[in-house]
TITORMI-607780 format. One record per residue: x, z, y of N, C-alpha, C in turn. Coordinates in steps of 0.001 Angstrom, whole numbers, plus 500000, padded with zeros to 6 digits. Example, Ala and Ser with C-alpha at 12.3 -4.5 7.8 and 13.67 -1.06 7.14 Angstrom:
// residues 2
513190507800494310512300507800495500513200507800496700;512850507080497750513670507140498940512900507870500030;
END
This chain:
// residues 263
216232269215111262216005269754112611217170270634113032;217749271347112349218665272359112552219767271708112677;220376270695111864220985269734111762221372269086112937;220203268304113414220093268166114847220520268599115787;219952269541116188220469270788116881221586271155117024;222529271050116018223867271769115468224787270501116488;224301269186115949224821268235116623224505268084118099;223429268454118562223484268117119603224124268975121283;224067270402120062225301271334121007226386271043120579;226969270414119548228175270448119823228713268702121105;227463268169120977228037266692121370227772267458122913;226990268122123342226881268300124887228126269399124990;228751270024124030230009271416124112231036270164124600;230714269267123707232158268546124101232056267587125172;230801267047125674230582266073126588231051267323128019;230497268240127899230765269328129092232418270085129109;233150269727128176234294270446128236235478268922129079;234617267085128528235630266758128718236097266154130111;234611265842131141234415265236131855235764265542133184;235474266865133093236223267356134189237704267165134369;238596267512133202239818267280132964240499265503132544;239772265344132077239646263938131240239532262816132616;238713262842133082237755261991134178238972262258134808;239603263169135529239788263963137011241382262909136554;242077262829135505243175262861135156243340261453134627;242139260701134120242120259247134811242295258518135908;241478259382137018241751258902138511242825258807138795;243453259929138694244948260143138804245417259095138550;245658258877137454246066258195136303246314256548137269;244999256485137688244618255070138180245025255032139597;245229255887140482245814256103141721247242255365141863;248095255995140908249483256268140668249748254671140149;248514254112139446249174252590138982248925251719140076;247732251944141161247529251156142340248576251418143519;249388252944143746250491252416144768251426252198144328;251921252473142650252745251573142097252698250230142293;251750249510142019251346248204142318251284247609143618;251070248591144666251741247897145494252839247910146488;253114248499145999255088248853146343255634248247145630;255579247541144120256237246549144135255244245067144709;254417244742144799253925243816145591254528243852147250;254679244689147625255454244825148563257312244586148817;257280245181147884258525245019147496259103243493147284;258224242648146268258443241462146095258587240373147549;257452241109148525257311240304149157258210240266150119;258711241225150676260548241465151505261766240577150580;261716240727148870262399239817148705262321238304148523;260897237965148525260366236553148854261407236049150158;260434237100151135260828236464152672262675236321152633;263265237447152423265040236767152579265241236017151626;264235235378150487264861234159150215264659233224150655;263408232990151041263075232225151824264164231750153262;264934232732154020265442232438155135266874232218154643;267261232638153415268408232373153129268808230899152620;267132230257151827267095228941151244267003228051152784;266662228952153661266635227489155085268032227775156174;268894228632155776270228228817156450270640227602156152;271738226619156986272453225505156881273498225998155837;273615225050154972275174225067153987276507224769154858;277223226090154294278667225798154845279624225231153915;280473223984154510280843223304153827282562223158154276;283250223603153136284907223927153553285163222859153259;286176222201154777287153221267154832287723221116153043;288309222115153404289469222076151851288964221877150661;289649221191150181289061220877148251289986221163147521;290866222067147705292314223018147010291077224484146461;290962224495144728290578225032144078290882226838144810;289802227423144543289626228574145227290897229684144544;291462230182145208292864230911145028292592232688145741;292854233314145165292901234531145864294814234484146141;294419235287147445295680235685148458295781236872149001;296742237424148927297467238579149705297005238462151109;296488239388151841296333239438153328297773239184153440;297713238955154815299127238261155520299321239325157160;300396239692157151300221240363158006301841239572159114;301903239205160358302391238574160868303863239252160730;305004238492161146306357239254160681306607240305162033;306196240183163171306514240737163889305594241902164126;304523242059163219303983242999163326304040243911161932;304856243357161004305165244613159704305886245988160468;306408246044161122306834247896161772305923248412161647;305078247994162798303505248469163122303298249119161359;302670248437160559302163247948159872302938249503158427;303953249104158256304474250105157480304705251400158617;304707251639159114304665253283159854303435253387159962;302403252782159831301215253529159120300934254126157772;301781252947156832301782253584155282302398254299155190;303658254429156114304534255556155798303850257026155673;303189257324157020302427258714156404300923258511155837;300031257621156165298860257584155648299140257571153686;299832256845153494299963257039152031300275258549151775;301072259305152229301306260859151624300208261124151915;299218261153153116298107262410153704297336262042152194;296890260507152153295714260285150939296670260295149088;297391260498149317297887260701147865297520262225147703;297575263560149307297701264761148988296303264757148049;295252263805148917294135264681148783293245263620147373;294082262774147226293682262264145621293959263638144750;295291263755145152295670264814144586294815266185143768;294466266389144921293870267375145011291939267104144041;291560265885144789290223265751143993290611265317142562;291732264704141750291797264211140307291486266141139859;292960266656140130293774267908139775293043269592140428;292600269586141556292210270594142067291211271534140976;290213270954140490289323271351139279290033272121137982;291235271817137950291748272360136422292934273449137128;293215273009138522294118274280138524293447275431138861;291843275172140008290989276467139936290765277211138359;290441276382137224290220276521136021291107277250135705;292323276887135082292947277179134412294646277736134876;294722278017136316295620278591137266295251279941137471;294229279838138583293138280182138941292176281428138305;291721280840137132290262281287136383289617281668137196;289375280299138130288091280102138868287224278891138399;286072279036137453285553277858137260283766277305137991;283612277610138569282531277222139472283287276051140254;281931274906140013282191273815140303281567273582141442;280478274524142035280691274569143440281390274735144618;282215275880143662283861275737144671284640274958144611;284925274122143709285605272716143136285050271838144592;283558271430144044282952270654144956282857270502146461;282638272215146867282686272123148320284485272023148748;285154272364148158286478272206148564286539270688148586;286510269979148014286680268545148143285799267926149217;284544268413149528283908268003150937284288268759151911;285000270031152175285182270300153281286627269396153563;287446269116152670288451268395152993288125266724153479;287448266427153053287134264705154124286851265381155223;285751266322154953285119266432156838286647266927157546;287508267473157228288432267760157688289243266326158014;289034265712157478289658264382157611289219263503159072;287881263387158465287091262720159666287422263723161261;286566265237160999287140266047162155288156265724162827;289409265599162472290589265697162990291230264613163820;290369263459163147290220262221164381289686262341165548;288191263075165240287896263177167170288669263821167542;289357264921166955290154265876167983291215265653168715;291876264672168335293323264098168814293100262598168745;292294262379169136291810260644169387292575260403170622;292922261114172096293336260771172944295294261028172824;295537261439171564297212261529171673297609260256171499;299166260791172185299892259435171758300234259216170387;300615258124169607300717257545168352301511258391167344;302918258837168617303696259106167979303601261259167240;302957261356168357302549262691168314301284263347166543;300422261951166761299325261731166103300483261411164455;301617260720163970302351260829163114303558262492162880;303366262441163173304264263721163586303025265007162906;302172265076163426301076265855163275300532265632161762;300784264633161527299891264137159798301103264108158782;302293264358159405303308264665158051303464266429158207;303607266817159247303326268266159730302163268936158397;301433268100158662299805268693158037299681268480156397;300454267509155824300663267054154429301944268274153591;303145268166154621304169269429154357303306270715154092;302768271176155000301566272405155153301525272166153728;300598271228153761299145271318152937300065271399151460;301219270760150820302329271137149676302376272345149724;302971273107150652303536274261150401302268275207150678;301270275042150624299889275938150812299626275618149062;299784274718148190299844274133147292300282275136145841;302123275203146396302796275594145738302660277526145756;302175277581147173302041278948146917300197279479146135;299195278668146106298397278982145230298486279039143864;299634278240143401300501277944142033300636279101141857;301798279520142359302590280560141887301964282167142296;301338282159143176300607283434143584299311283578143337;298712282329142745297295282974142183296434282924143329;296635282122144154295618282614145546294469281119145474;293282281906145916292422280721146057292135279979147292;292651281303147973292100281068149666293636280111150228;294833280252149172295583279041149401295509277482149489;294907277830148068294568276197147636293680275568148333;292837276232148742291518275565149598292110275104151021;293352275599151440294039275571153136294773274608152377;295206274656151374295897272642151011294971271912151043;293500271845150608292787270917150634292417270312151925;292303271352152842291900271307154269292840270315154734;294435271144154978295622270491155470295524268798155197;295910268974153328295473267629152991294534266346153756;293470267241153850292487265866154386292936265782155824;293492266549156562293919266312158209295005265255157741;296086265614156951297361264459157390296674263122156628;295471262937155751294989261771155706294087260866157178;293720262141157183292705261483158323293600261039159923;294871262060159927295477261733160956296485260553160596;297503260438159890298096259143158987297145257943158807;295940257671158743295024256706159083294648256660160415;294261257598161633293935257162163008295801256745163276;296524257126163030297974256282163349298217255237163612;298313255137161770297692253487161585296981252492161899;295840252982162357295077251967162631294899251776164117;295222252609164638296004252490166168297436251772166599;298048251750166214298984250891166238298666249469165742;298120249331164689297071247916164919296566247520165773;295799248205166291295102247664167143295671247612168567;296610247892168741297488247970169931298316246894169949;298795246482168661300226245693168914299425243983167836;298818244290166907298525243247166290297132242233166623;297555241067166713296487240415167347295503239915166807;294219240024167861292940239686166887292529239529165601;293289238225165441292975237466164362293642237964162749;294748238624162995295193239168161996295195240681161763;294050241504162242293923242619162605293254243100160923;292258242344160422291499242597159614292665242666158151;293584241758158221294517241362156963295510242824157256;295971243370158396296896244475158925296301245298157720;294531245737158857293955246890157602294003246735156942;293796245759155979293891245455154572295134246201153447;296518245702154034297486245606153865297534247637154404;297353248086155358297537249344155546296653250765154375;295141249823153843294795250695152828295414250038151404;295981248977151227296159248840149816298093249840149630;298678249617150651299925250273151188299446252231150836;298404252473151057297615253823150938297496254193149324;296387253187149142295883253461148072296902253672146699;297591252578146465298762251770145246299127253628144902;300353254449146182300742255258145898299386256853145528;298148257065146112297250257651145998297030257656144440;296985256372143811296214256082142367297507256383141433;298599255818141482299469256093140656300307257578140711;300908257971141844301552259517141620300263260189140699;299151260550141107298445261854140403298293261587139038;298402260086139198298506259678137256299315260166136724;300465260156137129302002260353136636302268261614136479;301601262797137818301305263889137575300822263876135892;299727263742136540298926263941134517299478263692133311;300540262781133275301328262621132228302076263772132459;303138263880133252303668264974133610303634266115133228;302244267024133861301537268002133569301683268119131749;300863267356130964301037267146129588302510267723128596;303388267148129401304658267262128905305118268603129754;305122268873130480305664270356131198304791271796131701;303566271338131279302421272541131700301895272154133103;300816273005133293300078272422134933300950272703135895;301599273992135725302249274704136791303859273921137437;304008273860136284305623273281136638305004271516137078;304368270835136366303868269562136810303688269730138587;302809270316138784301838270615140121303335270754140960;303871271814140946305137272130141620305856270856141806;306153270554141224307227268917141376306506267966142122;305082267799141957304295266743142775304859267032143882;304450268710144246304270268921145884305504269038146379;306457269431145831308201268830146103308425267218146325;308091266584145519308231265115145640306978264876146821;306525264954146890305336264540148174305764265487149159;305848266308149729306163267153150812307983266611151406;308407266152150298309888265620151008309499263548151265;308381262922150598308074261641151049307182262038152234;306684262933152526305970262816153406307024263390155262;307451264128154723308819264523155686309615263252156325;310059262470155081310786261671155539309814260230155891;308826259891155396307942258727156059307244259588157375;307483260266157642306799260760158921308006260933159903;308832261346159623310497261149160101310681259876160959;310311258797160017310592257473160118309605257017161281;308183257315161173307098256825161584307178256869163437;307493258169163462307887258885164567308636258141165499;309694257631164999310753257281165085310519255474165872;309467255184165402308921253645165354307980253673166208;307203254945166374305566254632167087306895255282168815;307665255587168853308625255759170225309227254595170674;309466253950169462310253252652170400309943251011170370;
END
């Protein structure tokens, strides 16, 4: 009898302790697998339907039976001027500011002894928006003004560079990053204005092409070379020579550019 008893408070201690938590946390439990279930049922069924419309699109079928070849965009002969006086400064503005996002992090670090990577970070986003910005602002100049202005802004942005180097300043380096992203962003509305002005329709898309790979090539390789550089001569003296060698390519491809978007 006691026995009993013993068992039968403990089976109602535990029937009453589990219902609530147990039960409550099943539902749950079972909620979470039903709109799982149907979000991907849903899901499936959006990718049903575009296959479906993609399996009833007509097949396109190329004339040519010359094995598939990759090619160089082609940019027409009478429109390469155009074409290189865009790379001329768009390549310095976006090499500054590769520059700056590979390298900027270790010279706050270890220039600097600034290591918050929020300041790293927002410096590298205020410099695109600076990029983008600087297009609406001078969207209505002339071409040549708009080149002139983005080697202007790359020179800056070096020697805002060289003096955070050597003086320890933070509030320098961050006015190179800025500068930086203007002579990218302005060295690209250049460019791609003069495209679209002088090069026709059809070969407009191969121009751009040819105007970011003309960008990019020098962007990816100088800051590399930096880094080797750096290695062999310290950050400081490395960093310095970049912005000497880029502040005099950017002088003189903006020199040039100038020179082309006038006549």
């Amino acid at each position: 009898m006691h026995d009993g008893q013993t068992q039968g408070i403990g089976q109602s201690a535990q029937d009453g302790f589990q219902p609530q938590g147990f039960d409550g946390r099943l539902i749950q439990r079972r909620r979470e697998v039903r709109r799982g279930i149907g979000g991907r049922v849903i899901e499936a069924l959006v990718l049903l339907s575009a296959l479906a419309v993609a399996i009833r699109l007509p097949a396109r079928r190329d004339k040519a039976t010359d094995p598939f070849r990759l090619r160089l965009p082609h940019v027409p002969v009478a429109n390469r001027r155009q074409v290189l006086c865009g790379i001329a400064t768009f390549c310095a503005g976006i090499t500054a500011t590769s520059f700056v996002l590979a390298l900027g992090p270790s010279l706050l670090a270890r220039l600097l002894d600034v290591r918050s990577p929020l300041l790293a970070g927002g410096m590298a986003c205020a410099m695109f928006f600076s990029a983008v910005g600087v297009q609406f602002a001078v969207r209505q100049w002339p071409v040549a003004r708009i080149f002139a202005a983005s080697a202007a802004a790359t020179v800056l942005a070096m020697a805002s560079l060289a003096l955070a180097i050597h003086a320890s300043l933070v509030p320098a380096l961050v006015a190179s990053a800025l500068l930086a992203g203007a002579g990218q962003g302005l060295g690209q509305l250049g460019g791609l204005t003069l495209i679209g002005l002088h090069v026709p329709d059809r070969h407009r898309a191969q121009s751009n092409a040819v105007l970011n790979i003309g960008g990019y090539i020098p962007a990816g390789l100088l800051p590399v070379a930096t880094g080797y550089l750096i290695d062999a001569v310290g950050l400081a003296s490395g960093a310095t020579l970049f912005a000497l060698v880029l502040a005099i390519g950017a002088l003189v491809g903006g020199t040039w550019a100038v020179h082309c978007a006038e006549t």
